[in-house]
PyMOL Python script that loads the backbone (N, CA, C, O; Angstrom):
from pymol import cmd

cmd.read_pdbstr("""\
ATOM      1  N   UNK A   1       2.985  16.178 -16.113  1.00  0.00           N
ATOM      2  CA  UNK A   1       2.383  15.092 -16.865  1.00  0.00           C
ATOM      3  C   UNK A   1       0.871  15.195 -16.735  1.00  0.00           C
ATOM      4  O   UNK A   1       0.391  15.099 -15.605  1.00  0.00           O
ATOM      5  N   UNK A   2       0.006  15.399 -17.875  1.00  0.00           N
ATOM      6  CA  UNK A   2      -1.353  15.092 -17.681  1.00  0.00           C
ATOM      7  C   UNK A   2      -1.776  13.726 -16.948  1.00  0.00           C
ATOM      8  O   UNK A   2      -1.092  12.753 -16.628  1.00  0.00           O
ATOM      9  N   UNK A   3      -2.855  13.940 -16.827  1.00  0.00           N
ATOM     10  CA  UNK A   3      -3.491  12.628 -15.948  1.00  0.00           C
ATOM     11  C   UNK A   3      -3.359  11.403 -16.948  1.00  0.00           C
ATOM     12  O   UNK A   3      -2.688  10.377 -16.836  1.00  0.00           O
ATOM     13  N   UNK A   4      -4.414  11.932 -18.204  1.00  0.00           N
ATOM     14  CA  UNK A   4      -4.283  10.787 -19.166  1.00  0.00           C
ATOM     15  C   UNK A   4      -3.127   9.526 -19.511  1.00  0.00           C
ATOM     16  O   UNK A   4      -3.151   8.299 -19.614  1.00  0.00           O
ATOM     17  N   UNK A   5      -2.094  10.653 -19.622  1.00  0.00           N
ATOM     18  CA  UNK A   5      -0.604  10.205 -19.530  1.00  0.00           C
ATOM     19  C   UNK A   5      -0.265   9.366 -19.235  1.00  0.00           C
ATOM     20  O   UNK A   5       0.178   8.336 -19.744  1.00  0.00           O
ATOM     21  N   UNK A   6      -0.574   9.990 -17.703  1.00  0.00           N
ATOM     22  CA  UNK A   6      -0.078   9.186 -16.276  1.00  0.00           C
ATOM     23  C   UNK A   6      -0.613   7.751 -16.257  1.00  0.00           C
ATOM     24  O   UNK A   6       0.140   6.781 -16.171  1.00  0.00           O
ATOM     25  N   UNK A   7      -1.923   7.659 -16.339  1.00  0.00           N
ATOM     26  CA  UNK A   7      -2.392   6.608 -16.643  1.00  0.00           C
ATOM     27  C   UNK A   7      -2.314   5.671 -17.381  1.00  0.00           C
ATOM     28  O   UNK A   7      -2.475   4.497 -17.045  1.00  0.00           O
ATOM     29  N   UNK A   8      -1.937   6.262 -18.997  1.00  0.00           N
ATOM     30  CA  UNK A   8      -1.354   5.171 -19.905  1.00  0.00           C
ATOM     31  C   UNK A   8       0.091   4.634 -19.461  1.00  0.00           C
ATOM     32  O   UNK A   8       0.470   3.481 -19.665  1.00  0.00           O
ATOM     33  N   UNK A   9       0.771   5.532 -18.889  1.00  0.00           N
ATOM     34  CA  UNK A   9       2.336   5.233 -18.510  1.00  0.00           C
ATOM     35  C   UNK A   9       2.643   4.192 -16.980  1.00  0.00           C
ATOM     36  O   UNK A   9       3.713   3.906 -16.442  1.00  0.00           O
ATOM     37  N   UNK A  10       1.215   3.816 -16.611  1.00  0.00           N
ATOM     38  CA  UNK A  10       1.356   3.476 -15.098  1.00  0.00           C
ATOM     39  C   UNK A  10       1.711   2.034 -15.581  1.00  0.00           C
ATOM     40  O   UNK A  10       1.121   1.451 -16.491  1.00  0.00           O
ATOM     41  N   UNK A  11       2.951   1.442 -14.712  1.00  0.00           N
ATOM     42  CA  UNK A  11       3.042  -0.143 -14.342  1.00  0.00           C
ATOM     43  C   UNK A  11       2.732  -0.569 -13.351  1.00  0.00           C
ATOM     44  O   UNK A  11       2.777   0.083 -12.308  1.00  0.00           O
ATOM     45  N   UNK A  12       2.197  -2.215 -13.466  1.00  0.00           N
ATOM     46  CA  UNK A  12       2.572  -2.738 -12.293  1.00  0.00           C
ATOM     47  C   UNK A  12       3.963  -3.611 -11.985  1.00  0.00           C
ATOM     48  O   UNK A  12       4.608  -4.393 -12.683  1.00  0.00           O
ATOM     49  N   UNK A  13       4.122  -3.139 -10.677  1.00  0.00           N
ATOM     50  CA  UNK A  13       5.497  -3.963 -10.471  1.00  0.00           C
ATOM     51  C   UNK A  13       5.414  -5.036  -9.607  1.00  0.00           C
ATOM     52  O   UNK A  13       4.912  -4.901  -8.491  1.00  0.00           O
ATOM     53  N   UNK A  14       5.838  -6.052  -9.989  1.00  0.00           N
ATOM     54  CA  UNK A  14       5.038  -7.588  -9.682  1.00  0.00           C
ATOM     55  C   UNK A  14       7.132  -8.579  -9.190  1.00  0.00           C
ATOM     56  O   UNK A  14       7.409  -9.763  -9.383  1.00  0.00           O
ATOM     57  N   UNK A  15       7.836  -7.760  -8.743  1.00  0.00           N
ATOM     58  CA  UNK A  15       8.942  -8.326  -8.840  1.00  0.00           C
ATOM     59  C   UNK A  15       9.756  -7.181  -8.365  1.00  0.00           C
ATOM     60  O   UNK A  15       9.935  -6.116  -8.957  1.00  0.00           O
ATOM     61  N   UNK A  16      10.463  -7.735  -6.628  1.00  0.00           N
ATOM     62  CA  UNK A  16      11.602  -7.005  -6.377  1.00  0.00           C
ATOM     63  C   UNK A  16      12.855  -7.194  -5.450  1.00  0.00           C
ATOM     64  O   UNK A  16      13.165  -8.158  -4.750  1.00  0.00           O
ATOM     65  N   UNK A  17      13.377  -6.196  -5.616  1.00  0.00           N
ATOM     66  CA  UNK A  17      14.984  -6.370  -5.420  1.00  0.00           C
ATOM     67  C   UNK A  17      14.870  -7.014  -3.845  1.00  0.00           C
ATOM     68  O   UNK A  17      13.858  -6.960  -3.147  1.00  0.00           O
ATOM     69  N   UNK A  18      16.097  -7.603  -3.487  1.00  0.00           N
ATOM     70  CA  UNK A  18      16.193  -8.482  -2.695  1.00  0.00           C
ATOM     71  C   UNK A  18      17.287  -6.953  -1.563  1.00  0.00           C
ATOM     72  O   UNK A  18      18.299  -7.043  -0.868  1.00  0.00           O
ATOM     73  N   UNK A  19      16.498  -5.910  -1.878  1.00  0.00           N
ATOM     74  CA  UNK A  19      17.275  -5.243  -0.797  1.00  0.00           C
ATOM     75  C   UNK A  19      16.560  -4.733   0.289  1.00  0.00           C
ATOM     76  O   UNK A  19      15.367  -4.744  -0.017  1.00  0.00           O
ATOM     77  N   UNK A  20      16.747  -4.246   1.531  1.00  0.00           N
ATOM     78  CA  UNK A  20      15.781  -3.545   2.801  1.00  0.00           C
ATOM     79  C   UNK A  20      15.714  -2.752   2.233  1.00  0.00           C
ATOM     80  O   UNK A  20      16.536  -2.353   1.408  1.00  0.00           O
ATOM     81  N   UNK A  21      14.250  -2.097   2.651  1.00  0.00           N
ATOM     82  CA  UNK A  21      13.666  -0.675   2.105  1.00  0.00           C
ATOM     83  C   UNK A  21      14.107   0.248   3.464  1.00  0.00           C
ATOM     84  O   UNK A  21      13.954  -0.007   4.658  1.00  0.00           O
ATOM     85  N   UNK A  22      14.584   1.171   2.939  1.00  0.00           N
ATOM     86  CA  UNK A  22      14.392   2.387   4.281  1.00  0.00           C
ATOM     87  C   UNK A  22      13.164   3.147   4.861  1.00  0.00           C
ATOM     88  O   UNK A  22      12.211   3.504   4.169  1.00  0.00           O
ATOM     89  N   UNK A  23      13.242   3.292   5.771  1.00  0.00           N
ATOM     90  CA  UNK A  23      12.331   3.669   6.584  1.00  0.00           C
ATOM     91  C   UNK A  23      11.898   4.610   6.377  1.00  0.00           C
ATOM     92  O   UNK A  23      10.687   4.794   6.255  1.00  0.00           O
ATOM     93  N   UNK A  24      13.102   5.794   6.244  1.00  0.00           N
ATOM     94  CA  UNK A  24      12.692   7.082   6.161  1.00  0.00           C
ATOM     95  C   UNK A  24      11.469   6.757   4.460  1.00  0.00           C
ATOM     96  O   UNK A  24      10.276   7.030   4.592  1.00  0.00           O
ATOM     97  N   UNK A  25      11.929   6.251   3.192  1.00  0.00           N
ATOM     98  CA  UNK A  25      11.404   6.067   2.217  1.00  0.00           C
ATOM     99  C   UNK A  25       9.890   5.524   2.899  1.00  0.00           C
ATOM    100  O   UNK A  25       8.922   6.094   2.396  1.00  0.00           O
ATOM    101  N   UNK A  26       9.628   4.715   3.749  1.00  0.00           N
ATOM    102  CA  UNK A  26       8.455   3.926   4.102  1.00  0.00           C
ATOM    103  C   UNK A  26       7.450   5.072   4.526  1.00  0.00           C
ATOM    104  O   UNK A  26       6.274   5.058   4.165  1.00  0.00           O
ATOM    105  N   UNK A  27       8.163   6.370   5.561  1.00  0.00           N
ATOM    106  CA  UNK A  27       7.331   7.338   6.483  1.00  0.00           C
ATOM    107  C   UNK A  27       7.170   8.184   4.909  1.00  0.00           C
ATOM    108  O   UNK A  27       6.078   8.739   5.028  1.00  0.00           O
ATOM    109  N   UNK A  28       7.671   8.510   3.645  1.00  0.00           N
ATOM    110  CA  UNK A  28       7.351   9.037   3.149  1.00  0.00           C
ATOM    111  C   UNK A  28       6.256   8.707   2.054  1.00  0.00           C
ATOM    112  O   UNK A  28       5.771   9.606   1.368  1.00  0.00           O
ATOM    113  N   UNK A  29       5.966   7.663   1.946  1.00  0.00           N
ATOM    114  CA  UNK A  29       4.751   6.905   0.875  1.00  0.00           C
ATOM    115  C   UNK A  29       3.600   6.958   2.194  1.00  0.00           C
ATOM    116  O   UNK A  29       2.422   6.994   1.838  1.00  0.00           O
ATOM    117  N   UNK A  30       3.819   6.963   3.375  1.00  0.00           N
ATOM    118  CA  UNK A  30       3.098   7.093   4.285  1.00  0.00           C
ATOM    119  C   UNK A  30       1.829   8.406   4.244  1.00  0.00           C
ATOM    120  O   UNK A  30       0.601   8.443   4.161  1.00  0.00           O
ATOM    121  N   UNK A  31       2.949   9.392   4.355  1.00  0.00           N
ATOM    122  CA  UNK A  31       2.993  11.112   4.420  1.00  0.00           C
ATOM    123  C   UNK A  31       2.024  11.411   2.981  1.00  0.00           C
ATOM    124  O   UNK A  31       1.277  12.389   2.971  1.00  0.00           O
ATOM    125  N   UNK A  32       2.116  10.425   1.711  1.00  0.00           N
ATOM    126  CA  UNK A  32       1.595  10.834   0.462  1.00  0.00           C
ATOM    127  C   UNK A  32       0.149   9.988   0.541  1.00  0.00           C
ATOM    128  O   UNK A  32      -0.810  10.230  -0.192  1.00  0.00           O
ATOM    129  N   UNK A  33       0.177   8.989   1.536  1.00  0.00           N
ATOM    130  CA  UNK A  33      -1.293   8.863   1.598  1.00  0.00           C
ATOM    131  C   UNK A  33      -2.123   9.459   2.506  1.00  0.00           C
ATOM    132  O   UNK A  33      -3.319   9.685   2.325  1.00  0.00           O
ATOM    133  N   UNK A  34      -1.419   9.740   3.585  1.00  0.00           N
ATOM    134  CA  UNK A  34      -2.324  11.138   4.368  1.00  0.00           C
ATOM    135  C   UNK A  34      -2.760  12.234   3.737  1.00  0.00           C
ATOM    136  O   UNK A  34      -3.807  12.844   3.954  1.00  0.00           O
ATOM    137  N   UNK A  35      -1.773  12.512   2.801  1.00  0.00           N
ATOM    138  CA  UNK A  35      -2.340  14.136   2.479  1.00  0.00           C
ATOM    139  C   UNK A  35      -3.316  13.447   0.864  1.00  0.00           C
ATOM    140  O   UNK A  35      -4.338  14.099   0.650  1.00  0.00           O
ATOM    141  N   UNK A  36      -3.120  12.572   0.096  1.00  0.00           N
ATOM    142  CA  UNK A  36      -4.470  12.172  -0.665  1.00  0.00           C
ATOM    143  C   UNK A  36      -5.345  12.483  -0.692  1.00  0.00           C
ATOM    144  O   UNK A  36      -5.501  12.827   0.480  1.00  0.00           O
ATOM    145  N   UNK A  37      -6.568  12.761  -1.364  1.00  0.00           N
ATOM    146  CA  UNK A  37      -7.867  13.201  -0.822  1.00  0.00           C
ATOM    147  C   UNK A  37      -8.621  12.119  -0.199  1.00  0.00           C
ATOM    148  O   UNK A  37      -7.941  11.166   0.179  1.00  0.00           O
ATOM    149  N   UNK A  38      -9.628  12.073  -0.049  1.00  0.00           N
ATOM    150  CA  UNK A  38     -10.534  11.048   0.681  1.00  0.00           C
ATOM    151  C   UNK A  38     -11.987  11.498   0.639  1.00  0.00           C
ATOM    152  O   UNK A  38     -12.360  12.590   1.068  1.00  0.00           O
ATOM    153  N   UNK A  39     -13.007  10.324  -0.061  1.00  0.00           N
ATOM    154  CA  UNK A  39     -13.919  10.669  -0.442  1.00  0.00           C
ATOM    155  C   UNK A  39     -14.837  11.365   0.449  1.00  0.00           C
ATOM    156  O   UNK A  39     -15.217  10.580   1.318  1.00  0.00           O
ATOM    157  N   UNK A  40     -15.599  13.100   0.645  1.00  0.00           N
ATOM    158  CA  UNK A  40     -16.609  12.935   1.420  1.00  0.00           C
ATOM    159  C   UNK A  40     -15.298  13.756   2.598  1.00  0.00           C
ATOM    160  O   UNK A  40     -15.535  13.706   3.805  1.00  0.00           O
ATOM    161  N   UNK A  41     -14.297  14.294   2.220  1.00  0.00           N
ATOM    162  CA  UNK A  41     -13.171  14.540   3.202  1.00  0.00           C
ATOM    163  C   UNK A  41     -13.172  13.350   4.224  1.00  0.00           C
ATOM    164  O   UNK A  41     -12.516  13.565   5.243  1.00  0.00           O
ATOM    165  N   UNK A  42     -13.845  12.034   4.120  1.00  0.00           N
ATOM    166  CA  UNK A  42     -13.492  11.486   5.311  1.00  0.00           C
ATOM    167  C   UNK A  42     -12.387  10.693   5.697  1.00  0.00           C
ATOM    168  O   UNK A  42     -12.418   9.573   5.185  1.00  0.00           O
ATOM    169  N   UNK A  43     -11.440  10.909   6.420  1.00  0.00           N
ATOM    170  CA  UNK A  43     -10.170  10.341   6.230  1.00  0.00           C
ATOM    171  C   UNK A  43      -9.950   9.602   7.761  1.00  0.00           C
ATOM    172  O   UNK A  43      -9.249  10.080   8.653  1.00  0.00           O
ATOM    173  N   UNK A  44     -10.742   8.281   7.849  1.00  0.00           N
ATOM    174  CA  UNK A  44     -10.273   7.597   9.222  1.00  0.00           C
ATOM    175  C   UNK A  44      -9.897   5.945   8.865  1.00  0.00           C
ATOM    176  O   UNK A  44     -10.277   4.881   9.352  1.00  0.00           O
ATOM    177  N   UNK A  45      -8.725   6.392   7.493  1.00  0.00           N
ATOM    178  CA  UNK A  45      -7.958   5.381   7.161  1.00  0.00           C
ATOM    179  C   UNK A  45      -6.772   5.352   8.513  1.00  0.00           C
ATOM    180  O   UNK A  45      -6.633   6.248   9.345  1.00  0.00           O
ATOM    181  N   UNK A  46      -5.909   3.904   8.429  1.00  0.00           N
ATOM    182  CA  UNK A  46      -5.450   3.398   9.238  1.00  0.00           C
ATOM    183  C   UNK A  46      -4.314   2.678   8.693  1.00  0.00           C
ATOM    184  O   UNK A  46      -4.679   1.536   8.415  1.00  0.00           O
ATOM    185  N   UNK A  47      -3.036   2.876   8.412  1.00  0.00           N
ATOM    186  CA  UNK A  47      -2.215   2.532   7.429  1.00  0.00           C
ATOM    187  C   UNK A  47      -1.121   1.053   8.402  1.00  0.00           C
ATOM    188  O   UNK A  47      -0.316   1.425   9.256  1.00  0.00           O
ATOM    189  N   UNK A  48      -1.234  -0.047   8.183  1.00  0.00           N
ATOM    190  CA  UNK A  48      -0.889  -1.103   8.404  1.00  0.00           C
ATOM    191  C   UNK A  48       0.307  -2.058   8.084  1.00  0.00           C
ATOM    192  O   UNK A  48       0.360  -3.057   7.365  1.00  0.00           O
ATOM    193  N   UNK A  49       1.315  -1.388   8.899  1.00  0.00           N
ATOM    194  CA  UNK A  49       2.984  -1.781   7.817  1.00  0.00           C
ATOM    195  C   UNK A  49       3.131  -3.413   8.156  1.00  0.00           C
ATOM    196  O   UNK A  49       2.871  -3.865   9.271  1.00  0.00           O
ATOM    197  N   UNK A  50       3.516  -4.105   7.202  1.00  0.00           N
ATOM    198  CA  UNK A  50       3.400  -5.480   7.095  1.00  0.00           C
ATOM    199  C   UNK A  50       5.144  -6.165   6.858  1.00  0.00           C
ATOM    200  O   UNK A  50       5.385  -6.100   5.652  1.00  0.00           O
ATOM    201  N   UNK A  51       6.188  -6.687   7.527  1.00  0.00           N
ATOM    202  CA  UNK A  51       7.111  -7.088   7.257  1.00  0.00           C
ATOM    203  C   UNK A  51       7.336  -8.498   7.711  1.00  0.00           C
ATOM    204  O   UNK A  51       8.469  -8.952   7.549  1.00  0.00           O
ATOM    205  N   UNK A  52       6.439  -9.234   8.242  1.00  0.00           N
ATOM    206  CA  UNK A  52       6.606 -10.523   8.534  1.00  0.00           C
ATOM    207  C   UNK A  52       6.543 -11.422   7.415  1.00  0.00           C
ATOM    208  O   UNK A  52       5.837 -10.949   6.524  1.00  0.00           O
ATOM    209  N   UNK A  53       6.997 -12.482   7.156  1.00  0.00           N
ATOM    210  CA  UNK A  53       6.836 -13.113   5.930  1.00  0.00           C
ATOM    211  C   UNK A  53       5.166 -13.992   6.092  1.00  0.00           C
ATOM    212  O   UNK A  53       4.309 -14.116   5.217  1.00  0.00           O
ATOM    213  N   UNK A  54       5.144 -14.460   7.429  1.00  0.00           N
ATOM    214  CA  UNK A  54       4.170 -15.286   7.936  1.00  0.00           C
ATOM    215  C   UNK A  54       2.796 -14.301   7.279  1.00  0.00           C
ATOM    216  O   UNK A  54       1.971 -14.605   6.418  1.00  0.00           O
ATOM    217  N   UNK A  55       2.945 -13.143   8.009  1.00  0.00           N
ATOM    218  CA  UNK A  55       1.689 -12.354   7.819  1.00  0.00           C
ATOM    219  C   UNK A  55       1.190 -12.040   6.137  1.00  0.00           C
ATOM    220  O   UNK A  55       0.066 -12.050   5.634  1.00  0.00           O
ATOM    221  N   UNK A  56       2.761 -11.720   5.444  1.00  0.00           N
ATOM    222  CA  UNK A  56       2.141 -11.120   3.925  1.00  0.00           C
ATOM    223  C   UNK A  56       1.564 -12.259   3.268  1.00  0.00           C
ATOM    224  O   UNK A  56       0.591 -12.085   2.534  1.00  0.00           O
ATOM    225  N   UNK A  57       2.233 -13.847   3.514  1.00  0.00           N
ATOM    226  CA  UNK A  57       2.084 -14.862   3.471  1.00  0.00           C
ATOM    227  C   UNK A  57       0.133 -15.041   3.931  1.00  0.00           C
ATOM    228  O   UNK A  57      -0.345 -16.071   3.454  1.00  0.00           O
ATOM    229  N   UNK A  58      -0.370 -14.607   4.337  1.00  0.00           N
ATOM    230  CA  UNK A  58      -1.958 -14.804   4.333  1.00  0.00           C
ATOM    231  C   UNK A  58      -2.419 -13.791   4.101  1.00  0.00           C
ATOM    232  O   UNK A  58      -3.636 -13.769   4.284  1.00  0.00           O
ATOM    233  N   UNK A  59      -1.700 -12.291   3.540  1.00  0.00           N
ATOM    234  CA  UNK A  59      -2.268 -11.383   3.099  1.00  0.00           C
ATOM    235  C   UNK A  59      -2.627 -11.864   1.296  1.00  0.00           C
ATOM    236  O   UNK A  59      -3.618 -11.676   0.591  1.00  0.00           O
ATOM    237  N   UNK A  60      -1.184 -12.599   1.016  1.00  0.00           N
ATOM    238  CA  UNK A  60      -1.666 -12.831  -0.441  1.00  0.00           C
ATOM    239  C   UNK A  60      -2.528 -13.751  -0.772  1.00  0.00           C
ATOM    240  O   UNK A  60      -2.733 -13.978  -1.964  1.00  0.00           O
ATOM    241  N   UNK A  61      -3.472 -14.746   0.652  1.00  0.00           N
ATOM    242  CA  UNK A  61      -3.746 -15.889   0.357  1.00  0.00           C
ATOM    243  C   UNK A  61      -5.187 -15.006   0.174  1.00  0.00           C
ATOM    244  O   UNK A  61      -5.951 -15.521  -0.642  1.00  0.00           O
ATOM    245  N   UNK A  62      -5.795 -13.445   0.967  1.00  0.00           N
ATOM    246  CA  UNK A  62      -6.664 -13.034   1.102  1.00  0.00           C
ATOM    247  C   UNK A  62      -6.785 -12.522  -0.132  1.00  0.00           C
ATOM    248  O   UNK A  62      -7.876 -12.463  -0.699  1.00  0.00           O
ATOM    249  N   UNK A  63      -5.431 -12.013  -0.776  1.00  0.00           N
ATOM    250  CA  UNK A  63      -5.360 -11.040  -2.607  1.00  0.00           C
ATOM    251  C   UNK A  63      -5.555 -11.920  -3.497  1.00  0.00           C
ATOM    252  O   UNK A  63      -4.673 -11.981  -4.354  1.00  0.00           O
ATOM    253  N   UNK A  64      -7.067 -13.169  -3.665  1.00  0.00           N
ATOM    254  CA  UNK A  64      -7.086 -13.955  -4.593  1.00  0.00           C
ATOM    255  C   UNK A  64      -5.343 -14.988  -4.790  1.00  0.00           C
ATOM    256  O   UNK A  64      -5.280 -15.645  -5.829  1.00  0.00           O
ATOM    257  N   UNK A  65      -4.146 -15.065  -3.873  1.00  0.00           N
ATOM    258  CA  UNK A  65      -3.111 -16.289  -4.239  1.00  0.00           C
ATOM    259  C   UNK A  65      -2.469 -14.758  -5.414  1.00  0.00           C
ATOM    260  O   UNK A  65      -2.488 -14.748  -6.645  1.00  0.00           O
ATOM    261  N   UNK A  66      -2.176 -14.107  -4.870  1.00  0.00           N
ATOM    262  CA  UNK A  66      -0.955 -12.906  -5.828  1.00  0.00           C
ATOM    263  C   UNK A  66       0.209 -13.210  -5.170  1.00  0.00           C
ATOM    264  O   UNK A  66       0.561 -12.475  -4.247  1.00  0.00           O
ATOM    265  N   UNK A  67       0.953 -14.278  -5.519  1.00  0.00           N
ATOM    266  CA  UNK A  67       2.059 -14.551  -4.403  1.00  0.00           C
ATOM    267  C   UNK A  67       3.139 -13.613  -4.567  1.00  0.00           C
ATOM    268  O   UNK A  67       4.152 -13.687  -3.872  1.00  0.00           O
ATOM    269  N   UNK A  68       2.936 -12.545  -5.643  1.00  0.00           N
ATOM    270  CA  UNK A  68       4.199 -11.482  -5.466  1.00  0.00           C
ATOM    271  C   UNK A  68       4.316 -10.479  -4.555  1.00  0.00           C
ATOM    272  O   UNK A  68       5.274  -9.770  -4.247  1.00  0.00           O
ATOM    273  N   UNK A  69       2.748 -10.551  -4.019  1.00  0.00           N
ATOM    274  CA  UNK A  69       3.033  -9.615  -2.960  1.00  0.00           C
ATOM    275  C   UNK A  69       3.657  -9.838  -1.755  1.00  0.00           C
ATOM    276  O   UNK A  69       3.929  -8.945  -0.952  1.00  0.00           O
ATOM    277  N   UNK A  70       4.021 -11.671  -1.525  1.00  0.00           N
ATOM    278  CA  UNK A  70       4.775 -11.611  -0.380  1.00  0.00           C
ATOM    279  C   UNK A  70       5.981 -11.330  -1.054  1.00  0.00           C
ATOM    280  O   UNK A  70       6.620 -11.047  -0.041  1.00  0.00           O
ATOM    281  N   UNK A  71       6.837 -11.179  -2.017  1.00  0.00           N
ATOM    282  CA  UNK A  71       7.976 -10.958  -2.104  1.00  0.00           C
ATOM    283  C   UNK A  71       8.377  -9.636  -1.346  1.00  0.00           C
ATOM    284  O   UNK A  71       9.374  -9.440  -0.651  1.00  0.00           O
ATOM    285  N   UNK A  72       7.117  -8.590  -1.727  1.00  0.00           N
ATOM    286  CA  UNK A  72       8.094  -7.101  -1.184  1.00  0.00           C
ATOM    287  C   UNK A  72       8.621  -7.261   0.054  1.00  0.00           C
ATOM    288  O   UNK A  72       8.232  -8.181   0.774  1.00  0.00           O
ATOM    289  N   UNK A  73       9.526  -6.425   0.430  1.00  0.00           N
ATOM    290  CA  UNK A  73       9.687  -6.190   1.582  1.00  0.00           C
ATOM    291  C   UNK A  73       8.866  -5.880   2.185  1.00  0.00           C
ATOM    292  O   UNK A  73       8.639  -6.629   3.135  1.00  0.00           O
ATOM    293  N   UNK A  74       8.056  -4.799   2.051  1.00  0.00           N
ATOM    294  CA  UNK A  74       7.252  -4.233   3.021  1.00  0.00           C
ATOM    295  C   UNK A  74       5.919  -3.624   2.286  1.00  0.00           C
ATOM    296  O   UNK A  74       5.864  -2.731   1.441  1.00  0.00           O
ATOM    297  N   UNK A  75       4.866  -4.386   2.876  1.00  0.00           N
ATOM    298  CA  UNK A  75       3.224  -4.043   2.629  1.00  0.00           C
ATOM    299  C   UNK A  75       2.496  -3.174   3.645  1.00  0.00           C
ATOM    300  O   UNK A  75       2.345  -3.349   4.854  1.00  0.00           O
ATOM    301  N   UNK A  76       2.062  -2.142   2.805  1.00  0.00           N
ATOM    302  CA  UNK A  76       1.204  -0.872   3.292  1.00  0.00           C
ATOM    303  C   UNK A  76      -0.092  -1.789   2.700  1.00  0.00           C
ATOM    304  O   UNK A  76      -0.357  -2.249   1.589  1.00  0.00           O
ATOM    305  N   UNK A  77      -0.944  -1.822   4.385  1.00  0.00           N
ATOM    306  CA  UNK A  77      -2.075  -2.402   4.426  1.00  0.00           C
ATOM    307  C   UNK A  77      -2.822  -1.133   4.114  1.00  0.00           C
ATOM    308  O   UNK A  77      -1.978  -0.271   3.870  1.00  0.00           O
ATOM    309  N   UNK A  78      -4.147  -0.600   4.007  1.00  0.00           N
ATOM    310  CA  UNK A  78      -5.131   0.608   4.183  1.00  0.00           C
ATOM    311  C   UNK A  78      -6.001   0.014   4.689  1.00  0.00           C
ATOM    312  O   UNK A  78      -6.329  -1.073   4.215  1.00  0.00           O
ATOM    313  N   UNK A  79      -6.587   0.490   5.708  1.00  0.00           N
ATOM    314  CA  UNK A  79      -7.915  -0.356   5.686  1.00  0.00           C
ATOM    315  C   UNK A  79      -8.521   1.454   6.495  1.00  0.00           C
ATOM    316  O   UNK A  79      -8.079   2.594   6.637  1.00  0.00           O
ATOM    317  N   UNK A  80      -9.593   0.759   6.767  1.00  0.00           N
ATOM    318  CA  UNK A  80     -11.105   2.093   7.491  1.00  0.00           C
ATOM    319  C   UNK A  80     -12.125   1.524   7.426  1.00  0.00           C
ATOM    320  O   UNK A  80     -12.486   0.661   6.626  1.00  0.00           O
ATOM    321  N   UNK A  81     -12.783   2.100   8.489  1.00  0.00           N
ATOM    322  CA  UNK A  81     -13.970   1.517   9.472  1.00  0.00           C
ATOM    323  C   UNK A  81     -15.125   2.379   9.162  1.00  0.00           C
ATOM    324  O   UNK A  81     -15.202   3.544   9.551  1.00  0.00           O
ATOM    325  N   UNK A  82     -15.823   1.917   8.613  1.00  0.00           N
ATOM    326  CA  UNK A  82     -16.973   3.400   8.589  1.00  0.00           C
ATOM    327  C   UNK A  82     -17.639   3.236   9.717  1.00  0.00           C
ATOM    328  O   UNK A  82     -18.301   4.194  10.117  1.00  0.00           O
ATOM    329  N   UNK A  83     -17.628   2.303  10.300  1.00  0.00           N
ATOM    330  CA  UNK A  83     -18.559   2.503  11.685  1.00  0.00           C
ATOM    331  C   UNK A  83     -18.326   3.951  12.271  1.00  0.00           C
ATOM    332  O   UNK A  83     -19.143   4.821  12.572  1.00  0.00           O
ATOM    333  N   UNK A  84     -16.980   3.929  12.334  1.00  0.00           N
ATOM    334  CA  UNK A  84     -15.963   4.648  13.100  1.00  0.00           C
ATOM    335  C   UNK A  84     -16.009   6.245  12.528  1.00  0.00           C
ATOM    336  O   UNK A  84     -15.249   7.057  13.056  1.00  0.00           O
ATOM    337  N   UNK A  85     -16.834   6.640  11.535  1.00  0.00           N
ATOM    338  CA  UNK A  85     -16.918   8.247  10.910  1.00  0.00           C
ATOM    339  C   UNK A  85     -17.661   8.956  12.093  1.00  0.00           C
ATOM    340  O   UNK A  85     -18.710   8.537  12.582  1.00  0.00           O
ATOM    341  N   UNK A  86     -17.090   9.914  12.435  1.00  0.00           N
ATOM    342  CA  UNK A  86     -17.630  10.954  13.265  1.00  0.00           C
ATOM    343  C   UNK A  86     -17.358  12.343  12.780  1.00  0.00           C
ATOM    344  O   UNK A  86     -17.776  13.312  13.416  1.00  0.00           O
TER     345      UNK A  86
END
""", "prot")
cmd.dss("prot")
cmd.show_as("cartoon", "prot")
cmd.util.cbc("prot")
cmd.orient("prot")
């Protein structure tokens, strides 16, 4: 698929199934943001798995009130420190 494509064809998915996600599936969306590029090669991202309801529950209050994001099961935080580039 060209990029262009890809881009016209991208959704967002704002709504989901009421089933547990597997793990192994979780270490692998994991694995696809490690190997990503990163601007400047600098890569001292920090990937932040989120399954409490309490917690996604003030993650969405921080995402402007997107209350679908507490629905997922499970939120991949990213965050990085530039202090922290060496």
């Amino acid at each position: 698929m060209e990029t262009f494509d890809a881009i016209k064809k991208r959704i967002s998915i704002r709504k989901y199934m009421d089933v547990p996600l597997e793990w192994e599936i979780v270490g692998e969306i994991l694995d696809a943001g490690r190997y990503a590029p990163f601007a400047g090669d600098v890569a001292n991202v920090r990937f932040i798995i989120v399954t409490k309801d309490e917690t996604k529950k003030k993650i969405s209050d921080a995402c402007l009130e997107q209350r679908w994001i507490e629905k997922a099961p499970v939120l991949v935080v990213v965050c990085s420190d530039q202090k922290d580039i060496s």
